[in-house]
C-alpha positions in Angstrom: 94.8 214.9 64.2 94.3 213.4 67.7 95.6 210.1 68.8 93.2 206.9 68.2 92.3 205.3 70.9 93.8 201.2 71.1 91.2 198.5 71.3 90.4 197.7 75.5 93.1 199.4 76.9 92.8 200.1 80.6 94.0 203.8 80.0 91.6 204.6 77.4 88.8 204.2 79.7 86.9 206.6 81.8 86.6 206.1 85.7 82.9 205.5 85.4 83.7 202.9 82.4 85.5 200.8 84.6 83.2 199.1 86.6 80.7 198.6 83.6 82.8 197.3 80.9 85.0 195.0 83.6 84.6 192.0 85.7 85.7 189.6 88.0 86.5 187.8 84.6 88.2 189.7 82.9 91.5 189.2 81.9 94.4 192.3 82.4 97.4 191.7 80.1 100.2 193.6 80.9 103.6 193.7 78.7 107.1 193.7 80.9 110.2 194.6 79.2 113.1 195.8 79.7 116.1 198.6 78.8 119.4 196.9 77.9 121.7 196.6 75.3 121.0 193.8 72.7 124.4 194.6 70.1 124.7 197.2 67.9 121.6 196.1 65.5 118.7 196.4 68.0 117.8 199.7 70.4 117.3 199.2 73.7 113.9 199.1 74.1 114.0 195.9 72.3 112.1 193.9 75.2 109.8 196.4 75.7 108.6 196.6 72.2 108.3 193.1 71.6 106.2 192.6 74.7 104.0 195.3 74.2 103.5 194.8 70.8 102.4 191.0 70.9 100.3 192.2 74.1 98.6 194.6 71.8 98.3 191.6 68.7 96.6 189.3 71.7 94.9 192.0 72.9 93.3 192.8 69.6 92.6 189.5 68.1 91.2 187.7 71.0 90.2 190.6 73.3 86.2 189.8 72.6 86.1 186.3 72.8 88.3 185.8 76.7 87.5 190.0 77.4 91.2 190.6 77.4 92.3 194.3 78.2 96.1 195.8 78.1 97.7 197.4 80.6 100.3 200.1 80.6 103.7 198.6 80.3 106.0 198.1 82.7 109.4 199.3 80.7 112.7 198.3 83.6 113.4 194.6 84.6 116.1 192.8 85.9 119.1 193.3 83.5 122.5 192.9 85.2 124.1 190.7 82.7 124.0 193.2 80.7 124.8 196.5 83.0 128.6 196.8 81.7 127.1 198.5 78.1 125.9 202.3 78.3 122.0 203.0 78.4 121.0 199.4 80.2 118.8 199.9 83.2 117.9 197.5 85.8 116.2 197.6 89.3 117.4 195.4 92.0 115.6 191.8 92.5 114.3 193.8 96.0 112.7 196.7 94.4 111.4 194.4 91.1 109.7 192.6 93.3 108.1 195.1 95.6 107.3 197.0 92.3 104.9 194.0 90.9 103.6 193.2 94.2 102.3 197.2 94.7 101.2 197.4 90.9 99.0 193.8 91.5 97.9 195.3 95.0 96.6 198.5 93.1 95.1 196.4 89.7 92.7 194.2 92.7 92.0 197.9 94.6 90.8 199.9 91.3 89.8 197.0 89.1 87.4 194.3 89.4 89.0 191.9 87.4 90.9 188.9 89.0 93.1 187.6 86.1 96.2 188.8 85.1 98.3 187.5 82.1 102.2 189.1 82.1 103.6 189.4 78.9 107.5 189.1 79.6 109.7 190.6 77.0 112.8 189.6 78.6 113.9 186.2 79.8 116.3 188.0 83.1 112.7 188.5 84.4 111.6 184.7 84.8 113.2 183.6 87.9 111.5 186.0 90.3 108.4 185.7 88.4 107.8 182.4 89.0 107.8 182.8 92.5 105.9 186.0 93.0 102.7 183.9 91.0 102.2 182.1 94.0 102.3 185.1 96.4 100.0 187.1 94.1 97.8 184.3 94.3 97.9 183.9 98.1 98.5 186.9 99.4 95.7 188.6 96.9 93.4 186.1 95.2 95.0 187.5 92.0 94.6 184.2 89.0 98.0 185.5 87.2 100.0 183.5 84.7 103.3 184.3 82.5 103.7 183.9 78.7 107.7 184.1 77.6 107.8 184.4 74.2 109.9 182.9 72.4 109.6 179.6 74.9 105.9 179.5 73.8 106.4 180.2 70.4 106.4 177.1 67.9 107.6 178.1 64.4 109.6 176.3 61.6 112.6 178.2 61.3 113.6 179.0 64.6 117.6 178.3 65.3 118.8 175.5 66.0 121.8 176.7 67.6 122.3 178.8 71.1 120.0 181.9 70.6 119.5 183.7 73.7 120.2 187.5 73.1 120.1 189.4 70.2 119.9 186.6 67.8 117.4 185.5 65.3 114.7 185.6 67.3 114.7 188.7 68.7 115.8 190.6 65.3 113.4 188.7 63.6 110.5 189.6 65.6 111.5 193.3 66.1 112.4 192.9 61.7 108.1 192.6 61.3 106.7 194.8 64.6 109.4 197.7 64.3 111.9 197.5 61.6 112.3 201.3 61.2 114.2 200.9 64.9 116.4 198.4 63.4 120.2 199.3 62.1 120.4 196.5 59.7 123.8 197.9 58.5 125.3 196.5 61.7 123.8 192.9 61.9 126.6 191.1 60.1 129.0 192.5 62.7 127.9 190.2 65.1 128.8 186.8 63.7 128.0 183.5 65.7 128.3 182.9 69.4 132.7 182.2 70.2 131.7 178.9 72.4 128.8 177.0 72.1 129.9 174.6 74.8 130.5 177.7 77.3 126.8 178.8 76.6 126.2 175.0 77.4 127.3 174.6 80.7 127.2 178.8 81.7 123.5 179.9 81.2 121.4 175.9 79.7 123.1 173.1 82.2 119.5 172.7 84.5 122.0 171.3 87.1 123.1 174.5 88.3 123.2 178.3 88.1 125.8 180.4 87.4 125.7 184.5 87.0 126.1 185.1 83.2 127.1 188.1 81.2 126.6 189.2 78.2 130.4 190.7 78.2 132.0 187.3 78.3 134.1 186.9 75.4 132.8 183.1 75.9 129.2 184.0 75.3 128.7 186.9 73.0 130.4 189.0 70.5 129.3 192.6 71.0 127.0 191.3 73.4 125.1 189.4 71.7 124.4 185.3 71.8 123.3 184.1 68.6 123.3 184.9 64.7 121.2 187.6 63.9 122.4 187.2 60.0 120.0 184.2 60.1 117.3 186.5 61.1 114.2 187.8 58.5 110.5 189.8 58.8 108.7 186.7 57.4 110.4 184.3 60.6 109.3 187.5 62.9 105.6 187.6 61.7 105.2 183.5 61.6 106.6 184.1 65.4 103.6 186.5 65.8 101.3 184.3 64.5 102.2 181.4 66.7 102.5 183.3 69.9 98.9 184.8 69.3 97.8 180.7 68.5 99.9 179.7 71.7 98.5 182.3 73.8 94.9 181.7 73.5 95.5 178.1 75.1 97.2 179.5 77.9 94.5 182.3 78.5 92.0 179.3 78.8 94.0 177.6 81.3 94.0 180.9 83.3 90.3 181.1 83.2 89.9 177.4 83.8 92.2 178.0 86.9 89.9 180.9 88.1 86.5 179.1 88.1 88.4 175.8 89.8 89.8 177.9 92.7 
């Protein structure tokens, strides 16, 4: 039995499909992850399934109606807070940059669409990103935005206390689009962050910027900075729904930003 093809994805399509079934348009969506630890509950590829996954729900719900089609995902980020646990990768700020920049150079050679939507699975990523928008846009004519999650995600539910890694949000989500990934048997080994005041001031004071990690006893208990114990399938597929509800807004902007420029 052969592998079914997903609904408009770039790399289902022939050469010759390209330029008939794309245009200027169009809308690429491509899902940026990430391989780092996230605690002993969740696998690495944590980011990368979550950002692929909600690519692929936008993709499929809302694919006709803004001509929406997924890219292959880009899997490495920027993940030194985490780089003292075994399997996390992470490219340097230098080479993450100069990867997005050649990958957008290629998507306006090969493809005639001019809108790109990044789907960013992991929140290490959204410094640089912010910036490279406007060089994208200057540099190539390239209409791009970014959609981070669990900032555009408006559910009931959602923690009220420090939940940046590992925590509900993340289990939750990954508890609906992957469970059989999950090792539920470890998530009550996590416990609550040690110092909410330390996450406070370390990684949410907008005043300034300090280089977190995920190993300080401060922040995060097996590397982790939240309370996955809080976490169910029925918050992760409300999340879902929301972020597909959220993202069609934003994907109107985009085109709206296209046809003003």
């Amino acid at each position: 039995m052969g592998r079914a093809p997903l609904p408009r994805s770039i790399g289902d399509l022939t050469s010759p499909e390209i330029s008939h079934r794309l245009k200027a348009a169009s809308i690429l969506c491509l899902p940026l992850g990430a391989i780092e630890q996230h605690g002993a509950h969740l696998p690495l590829d944590t980011d990368v399934v979550v950002a692929e996954e909600l690519t692929r729900a936008i993709v499929a719900r809302l694919g006709e109606e803004l001509d929406l089609w997924q890219l292959p995902t880009l899997p490495i980020g920027l993940s030194r807070e985490h780089d003292w646990a075994p399997g996390t990768l992470s490219l340097t700020v230098a080479g993450f940059a100069a990867l997005l920049k050649e990958l957008a150079r290629e998507l306006t050679r090969a493809l005639p669409a001019r809108n790109l939507a990044i789907v960013n699975g992991h929140g290490g990523n959204r410094g640089i990103l912010e910036n490279l928008l406007q060089e994208l846009r200057s540099d190539l004519s390239l209409n791009a935005c970014v959609l981070h999650p669990f900032d555009l995600i408006k559910v009931a539910g959602k923690p009220q206390g420090p939940d940046v890694h590992g925590g509900v949000g993340e289990t939750s989500l990954m508890l609906a689009l992957a469970p059989d990934l999950m090792r539920r048997d470890q998530i009550a080994a996590h416990g609550v962050p040690p110092r909410p005041d330390a996450i406070a001031a370390l990684i949410f004071d907008r005043g300034v910027t300090f280089p977190w990690r995920t190993d300080d006893p401060r922040l995060a208990r097996m590397g982790v900075i939240g309370d996955p114990a809080a976490a169910s399938a029925e918050l992760g597929q409300a999340m879902l729904e929301s972020f597909v509800k959220e993202a069609r807004g934003v994907l109107v902007r985009l085109l709206e930003n296209q046809r003003s420029s």
